[in-house]
Structure formats: structure tokens, C-alpha cells
VEXVO-260506 format. One line per field, with one value per atom (N, C-alpha, C, CB): x, y, z; residue in three letters; residue number from 1. Coordinates in steps of 0.2 Angstrom, whole numbers, plus 5000, padded with zeros to 4 digits. Glycine has a CB too. Layout:
BEGIN
c1: c(X_...)
c2: c(Y_...)
c3: c(Z_...)
type: c(ALA_...)
seq: c(NUM_...)
This chain:
BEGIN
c1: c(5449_5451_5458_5446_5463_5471_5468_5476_5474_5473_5477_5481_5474_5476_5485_5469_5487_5493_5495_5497_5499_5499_5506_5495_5504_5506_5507_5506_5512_5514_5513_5525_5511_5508_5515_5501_5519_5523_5529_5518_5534_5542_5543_5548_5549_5551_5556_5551_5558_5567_5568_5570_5575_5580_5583_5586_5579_5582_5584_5577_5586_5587_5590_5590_5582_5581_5579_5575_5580_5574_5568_5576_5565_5558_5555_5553_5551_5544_5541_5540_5536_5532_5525_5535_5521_5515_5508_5514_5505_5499_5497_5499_5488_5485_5489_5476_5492_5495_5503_5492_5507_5513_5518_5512_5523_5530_5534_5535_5537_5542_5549_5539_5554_5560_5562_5566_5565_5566_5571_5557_5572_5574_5572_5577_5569_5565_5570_5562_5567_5572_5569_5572_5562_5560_5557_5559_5555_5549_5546_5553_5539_5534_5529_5529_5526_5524_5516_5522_5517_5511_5512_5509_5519_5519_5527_5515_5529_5537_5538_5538_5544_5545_5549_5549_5549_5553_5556_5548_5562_5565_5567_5568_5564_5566_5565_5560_5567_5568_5563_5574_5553_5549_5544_5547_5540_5537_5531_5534_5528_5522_5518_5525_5511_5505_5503_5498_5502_5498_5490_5495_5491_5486_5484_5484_5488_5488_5487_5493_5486_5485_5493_5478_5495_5500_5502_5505_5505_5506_5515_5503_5518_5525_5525_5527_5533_5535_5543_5532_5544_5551_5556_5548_5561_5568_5571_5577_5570_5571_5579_5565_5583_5590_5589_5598_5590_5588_5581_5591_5577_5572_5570_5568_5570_5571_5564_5570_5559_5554_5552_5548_5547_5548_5542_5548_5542_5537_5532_5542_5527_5521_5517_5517_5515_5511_5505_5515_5500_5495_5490_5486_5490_5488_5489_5482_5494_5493_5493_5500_5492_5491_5496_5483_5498_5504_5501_5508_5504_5503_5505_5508_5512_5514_5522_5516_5522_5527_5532_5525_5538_5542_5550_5542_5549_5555_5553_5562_5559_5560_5557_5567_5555_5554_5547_5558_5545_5539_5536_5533_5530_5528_5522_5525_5523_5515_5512_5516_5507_5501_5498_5495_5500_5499_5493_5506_5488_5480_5478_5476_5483_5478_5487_5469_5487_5494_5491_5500_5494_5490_5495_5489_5490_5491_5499_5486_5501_5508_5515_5507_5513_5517_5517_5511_5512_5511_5516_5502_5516_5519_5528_5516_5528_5534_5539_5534_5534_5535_5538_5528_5532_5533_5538_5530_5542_5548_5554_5548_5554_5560_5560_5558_5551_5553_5554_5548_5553_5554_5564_5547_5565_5576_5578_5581_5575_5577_5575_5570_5570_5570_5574_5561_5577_5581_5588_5581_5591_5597_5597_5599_5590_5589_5592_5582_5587_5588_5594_5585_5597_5606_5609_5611_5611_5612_5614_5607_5607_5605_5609_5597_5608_5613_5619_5613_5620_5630_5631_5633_5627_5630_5630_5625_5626_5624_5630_5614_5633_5639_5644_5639_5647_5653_5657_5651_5660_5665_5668_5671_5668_5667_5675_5666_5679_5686_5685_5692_5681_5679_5675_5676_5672_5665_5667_5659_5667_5671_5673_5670_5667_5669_5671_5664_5676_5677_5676_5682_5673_5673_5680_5668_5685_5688_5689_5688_5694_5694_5691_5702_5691_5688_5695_5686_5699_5708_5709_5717_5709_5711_5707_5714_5702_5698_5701_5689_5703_5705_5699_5709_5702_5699_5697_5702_5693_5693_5695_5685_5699_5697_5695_5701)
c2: c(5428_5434_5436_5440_5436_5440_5446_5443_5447_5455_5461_5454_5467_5469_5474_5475_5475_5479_5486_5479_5485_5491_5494_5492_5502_5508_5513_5509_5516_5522_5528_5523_5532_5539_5546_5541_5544_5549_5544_5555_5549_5547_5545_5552_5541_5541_5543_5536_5547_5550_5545_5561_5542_5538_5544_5535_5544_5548_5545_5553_5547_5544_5547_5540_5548_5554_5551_5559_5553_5549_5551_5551_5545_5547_5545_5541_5544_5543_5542_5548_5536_5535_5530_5533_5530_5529_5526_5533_5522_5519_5521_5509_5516_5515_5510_5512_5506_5502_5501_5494_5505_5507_5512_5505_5513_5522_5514_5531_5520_5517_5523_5510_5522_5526_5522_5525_5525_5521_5527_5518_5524_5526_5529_5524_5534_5534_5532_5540_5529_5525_5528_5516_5531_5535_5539_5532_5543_5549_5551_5556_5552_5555_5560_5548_5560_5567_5563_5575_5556_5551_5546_5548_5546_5541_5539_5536_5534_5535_5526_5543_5525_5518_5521_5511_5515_5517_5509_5522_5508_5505_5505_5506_5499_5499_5492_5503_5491_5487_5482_5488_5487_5486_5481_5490_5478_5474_5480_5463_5479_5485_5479_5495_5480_5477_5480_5476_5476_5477_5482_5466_5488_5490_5494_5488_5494_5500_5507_5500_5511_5517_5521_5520_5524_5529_5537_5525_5539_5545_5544_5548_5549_5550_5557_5548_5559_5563_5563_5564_5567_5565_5573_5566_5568_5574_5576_5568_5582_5584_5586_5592_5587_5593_5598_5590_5604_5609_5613_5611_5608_5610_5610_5607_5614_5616_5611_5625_5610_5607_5601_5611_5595_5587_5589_5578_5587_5588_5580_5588_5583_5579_5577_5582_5570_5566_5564_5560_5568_5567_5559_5577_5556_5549_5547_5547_5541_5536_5528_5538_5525_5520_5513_5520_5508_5506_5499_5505_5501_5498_5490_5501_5490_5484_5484_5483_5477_5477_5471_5475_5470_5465_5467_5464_5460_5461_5466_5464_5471_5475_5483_5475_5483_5488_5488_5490_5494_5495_5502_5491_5500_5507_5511_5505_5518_5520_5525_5524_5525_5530_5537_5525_5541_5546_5550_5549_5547_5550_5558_5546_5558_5567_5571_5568_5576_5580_5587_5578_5590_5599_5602_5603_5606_5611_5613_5617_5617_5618_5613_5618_5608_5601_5599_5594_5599_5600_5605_5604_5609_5613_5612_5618_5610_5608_5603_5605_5598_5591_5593_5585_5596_5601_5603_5607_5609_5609_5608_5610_5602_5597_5592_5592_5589_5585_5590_5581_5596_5600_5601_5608_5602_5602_5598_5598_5590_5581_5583_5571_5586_5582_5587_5581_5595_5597_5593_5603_5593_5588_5584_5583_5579_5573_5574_5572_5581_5583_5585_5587_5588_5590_5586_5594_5580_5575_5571_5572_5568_5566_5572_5567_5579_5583_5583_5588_5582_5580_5575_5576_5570_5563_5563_5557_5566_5566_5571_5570_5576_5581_5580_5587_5574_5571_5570_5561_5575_5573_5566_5579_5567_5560_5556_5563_5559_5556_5554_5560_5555_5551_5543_5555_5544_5537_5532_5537_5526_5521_5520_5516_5523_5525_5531_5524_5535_5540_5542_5541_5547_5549_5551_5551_5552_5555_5561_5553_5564_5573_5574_5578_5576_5579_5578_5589_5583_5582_5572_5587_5571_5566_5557_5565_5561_5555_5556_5557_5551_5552_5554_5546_5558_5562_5559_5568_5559_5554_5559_5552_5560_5564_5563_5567)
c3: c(5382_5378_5381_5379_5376_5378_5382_5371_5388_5393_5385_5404_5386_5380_5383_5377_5378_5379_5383_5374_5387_5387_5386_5393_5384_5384_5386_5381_5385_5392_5385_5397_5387_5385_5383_5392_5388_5391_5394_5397_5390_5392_5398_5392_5402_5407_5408_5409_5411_5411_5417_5413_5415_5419_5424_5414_5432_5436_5444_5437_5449_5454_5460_5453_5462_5466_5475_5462_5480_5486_5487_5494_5488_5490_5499_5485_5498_5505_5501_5510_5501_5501_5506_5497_5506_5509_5508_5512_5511_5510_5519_5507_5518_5524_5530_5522_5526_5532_5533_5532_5528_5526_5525_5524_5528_5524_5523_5533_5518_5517_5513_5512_5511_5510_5502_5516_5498_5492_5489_5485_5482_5476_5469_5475_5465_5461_5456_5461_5452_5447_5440_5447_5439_5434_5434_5429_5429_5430_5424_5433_5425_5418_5421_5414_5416_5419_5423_5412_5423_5424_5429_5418_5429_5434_5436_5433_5440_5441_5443_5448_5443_5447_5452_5443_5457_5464_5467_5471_5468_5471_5476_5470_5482_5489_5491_5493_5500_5500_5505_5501_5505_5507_5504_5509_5506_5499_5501_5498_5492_5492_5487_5487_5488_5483_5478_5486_5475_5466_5469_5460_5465_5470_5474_5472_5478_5483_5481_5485_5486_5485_5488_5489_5487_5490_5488_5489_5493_5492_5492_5499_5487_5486_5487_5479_5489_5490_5489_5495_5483_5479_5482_5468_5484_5485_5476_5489_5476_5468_5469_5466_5465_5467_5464_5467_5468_5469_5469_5466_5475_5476_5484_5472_5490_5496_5498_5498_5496_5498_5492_5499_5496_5491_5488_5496_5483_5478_5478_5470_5481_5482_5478_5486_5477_5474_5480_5471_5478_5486_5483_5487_5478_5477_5472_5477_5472_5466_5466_5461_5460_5463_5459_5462_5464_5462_5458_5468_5450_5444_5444_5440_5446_5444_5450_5434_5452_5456_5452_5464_5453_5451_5455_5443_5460_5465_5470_5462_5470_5474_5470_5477_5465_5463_5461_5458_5461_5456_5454_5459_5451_5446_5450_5438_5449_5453_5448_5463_5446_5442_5446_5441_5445_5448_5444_5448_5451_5451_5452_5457_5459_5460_5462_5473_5460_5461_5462_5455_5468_5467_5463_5475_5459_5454_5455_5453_5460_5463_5462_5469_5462_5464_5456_5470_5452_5443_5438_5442_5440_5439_5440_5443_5445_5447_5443_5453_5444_5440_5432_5440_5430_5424_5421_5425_5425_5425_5426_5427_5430_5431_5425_5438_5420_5415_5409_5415_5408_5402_5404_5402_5409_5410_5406_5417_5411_5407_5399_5411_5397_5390_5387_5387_5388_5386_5385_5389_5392_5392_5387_5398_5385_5382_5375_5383_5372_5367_5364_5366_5370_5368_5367_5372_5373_5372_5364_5376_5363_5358_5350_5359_5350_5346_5346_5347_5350_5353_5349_5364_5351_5346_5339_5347_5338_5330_5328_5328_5330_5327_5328_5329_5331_5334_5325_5340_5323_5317_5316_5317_5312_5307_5308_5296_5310_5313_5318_5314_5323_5328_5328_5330_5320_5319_5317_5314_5318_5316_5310_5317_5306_5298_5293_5296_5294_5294_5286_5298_5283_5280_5278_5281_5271_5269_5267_5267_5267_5265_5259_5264_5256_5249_5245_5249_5247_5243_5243_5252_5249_5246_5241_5252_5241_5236_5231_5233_5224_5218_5215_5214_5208_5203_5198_5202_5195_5186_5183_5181_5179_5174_5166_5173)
type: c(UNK_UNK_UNK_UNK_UNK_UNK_UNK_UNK_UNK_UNK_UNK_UNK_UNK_UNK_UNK_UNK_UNK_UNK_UNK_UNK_UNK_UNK_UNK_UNK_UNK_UNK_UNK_UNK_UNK_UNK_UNK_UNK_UNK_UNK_UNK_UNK_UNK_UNK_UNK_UNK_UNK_UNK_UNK_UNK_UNK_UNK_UNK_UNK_UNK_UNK_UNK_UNK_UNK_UNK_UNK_UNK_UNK_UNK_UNK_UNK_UNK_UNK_UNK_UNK_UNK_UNK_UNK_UNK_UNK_UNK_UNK_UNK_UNK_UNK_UNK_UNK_UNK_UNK_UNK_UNK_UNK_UNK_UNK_UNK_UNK_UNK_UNK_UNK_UNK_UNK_UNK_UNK_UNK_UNK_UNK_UNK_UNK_UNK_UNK_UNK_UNK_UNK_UNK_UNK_UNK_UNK_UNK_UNK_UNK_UNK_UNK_UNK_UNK_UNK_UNK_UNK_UNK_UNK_UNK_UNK_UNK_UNK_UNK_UNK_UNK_UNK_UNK_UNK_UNK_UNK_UNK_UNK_UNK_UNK_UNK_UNK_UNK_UNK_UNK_UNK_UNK_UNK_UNK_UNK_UNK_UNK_UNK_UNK_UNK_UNK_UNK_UNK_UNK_UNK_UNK_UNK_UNK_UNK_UNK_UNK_UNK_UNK_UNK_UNK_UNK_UNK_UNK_UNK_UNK_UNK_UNK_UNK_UNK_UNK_UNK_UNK_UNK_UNK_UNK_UNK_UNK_UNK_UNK_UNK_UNK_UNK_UNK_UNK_UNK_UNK_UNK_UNK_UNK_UNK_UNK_UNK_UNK_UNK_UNK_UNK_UNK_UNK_UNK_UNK_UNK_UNK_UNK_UNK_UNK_UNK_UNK_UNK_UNK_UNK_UNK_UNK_UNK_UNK_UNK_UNK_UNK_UNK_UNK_UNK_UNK_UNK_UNK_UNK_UNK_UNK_UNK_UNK_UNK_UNK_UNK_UNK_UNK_UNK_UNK_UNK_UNK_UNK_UNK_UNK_UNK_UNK_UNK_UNK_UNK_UNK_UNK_UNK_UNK_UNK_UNK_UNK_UNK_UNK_UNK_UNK_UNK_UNK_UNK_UNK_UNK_UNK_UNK_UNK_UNK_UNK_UNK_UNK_UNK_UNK_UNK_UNK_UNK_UNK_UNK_UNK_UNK_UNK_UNK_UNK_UNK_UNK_UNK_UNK_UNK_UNK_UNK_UNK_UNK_UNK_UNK_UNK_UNK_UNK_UNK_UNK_UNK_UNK_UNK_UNK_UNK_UNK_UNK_UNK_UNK_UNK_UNK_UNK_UNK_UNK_UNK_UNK_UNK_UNK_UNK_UNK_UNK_UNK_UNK_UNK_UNK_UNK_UNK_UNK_UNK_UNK_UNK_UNK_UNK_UNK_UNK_UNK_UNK_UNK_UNK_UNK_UNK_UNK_UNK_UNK_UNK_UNK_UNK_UNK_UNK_UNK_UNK_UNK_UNK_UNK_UNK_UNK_UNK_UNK_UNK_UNK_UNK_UNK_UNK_UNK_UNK_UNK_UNK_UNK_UNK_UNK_UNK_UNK_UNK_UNK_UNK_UNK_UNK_UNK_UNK_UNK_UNK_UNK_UNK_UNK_UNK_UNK_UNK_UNK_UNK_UNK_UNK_UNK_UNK_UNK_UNK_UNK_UNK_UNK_UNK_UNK_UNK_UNK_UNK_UNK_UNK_UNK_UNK_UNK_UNK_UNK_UNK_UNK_UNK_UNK_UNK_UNK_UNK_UNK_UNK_UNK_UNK_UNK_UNK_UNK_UNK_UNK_UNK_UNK_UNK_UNK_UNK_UNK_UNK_UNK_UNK_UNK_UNK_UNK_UNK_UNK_UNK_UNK_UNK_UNK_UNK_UNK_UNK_UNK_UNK_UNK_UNK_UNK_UNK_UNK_UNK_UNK_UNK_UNK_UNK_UNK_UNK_UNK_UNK_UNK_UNK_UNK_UNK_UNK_UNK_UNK_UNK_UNK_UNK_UNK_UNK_UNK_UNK_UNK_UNK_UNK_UNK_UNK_UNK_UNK_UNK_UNK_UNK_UNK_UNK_UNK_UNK_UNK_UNK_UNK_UNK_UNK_UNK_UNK_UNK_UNK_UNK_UNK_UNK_UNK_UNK_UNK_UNK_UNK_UNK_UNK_UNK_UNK_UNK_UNK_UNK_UNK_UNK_UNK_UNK_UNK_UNK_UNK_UNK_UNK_UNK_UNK_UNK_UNK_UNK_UNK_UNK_UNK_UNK_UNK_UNK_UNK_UNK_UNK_UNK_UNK_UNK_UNK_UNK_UNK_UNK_UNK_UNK_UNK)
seq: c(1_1_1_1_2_2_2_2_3_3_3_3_4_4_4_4_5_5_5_5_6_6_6_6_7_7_7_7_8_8_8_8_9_9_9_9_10_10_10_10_11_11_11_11_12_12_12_12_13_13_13_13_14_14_14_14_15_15_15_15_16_16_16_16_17_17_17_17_18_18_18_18_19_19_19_19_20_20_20_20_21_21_21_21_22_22_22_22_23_23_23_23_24_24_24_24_25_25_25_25_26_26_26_26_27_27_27_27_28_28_28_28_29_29_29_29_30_30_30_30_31_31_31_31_32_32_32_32_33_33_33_33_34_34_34_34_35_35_35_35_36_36_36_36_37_37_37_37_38_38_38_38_39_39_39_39_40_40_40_40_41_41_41_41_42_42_42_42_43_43_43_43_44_44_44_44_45_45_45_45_46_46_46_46_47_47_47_47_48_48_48_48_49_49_49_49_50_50_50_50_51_51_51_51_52_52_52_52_53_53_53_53_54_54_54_54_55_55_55_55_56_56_56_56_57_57_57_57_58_58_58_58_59_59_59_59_60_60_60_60_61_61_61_61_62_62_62_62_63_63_63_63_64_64_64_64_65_65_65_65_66_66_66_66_67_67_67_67_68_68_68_68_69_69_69_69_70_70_70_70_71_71_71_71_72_72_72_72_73_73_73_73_74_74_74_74_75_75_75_75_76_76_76_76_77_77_77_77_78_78_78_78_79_79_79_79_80_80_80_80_81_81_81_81_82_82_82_82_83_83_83_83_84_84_84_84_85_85_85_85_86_86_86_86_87_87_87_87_88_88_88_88_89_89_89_89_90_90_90_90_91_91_91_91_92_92_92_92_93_93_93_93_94_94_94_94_95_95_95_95_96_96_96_96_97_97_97_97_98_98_98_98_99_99_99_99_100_100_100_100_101_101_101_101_102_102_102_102_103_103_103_103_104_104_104_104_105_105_105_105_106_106_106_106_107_107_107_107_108_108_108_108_109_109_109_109_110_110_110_110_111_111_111_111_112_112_112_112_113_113_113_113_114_114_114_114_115_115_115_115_116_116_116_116_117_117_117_117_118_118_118_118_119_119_119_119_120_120_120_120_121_121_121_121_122_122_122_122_123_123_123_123_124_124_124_124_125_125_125_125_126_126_126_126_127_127_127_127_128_128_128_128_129_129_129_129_130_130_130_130_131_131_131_131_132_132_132_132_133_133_133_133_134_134_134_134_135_135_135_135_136_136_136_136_137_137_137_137)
């Protein structure tokens, strides 16, 4: 039987932030390369297993303390990077994340508006004035 597909539930915002991270026989220091409200990849230059348990702890900007992931468990590795599934997070730390992903998905959204209102002299195709279309009569 094929392994079945899988799918992510929840966005990843493209972010890149410092972490800690940890297991039973490992710390290590990295780069968060994404974020969901489920789970995140991180970049480093430790090797980590398929499997593992760990604990993250994310440098947010503009937040005085790191935002704790008290277990998750690491999904898939390839190279130097990999994904981790975020199992237990205290309510506090939830809230946070919360926050931080409801900013990204604003930016996102505006973003995304910006592009769509950029006048038409800007687009490679530019629409004509009105005046200057000929008229039938």
C-alpha cells in the first residue's frame, strides 16, 4: 500500500527568527525558517533524528521573553533543516504564537492588496484612458 499524502492544515509564514532547541541527548541553536500555529522548520548546523522529541524556544522581535514550545516532535529532516510538530504548548506561550501569526497574516493580506491596486501604468499591460480609445460612431 502507497504511504498516504500528506497535508498541512495551517499556513506557514516565511519567518526568521533564533531559536534553542532541545531533546534527551541534545541543545542545539538554529534559525526558524517558518511558522504555523502547528508547527515550524528550523535551520541549523546540528544533525537532529526523524523523531525525536524536543523542546523550542523562539526569539520573537519585540518580545522580552522566548516563546516556549514545551514538546514537539521532529517530522521530517532534510540536510540541515528540518520540521517540528508542535505537541504540548502552555496556554500563555498559545496566545502568543496567536498573536504574532494573526500580524504575519495581516502583512500578508495587505501585501497581497498592494499588489492587486498597483494602477494599471505600472502592469505590463496597461490599460488605455477612456479619451483615448477611438469612438464608432
Amino acid at each position: 500500500m502507497a504511504p498516504s499524502r500528506y497535508f498541512r492544515t495551517y499556513h506557514r509564514f516565511p519567518l526568521h527568527y533564533p531559536v534553542i532547541f532541545g531533546g534527551a541527548p541534545f541543545v542545539g541553536e538554529g534559525i526558524l525558517t517558518n511558522l504555523s500555529l502547528k508547527g515550524c522548520s528550523i535551520l541549523c548546523d546540528r544533525e537532529v533524528l526523524c523523531g525525536s522529541e524536543v523542546r523550542v524556544s523562539m526569539l520573537l522581535p519585540n518580545q522580552t521573553q522566548a516563546l516556549s514550545i514545551e514538546l514537539g516532535t521532529v517530522k521530517w529532516v532534510q540536510g540541515e533543516q528540518f520540521g517540528v510538530e508542535f505537541l504540548r504548548i502552555p496556554l500563555p506561550a498559545q496566545l502568543r504564537l496567536n498573536r504574532t501569526l494573526r500580524v504575519e497574516l495581516i502583512q500578508l493580506l495587505k501585501s497581497r492588496v498592494d499588489e492587486t491596486m498597483v494602477p494599471a501604468v505600472f502592469s505590463e499591460n496597461p490599460v488605455p484612458p477612456a479619451e483615448s480609445v477611438p469612438r464608432r460612431s
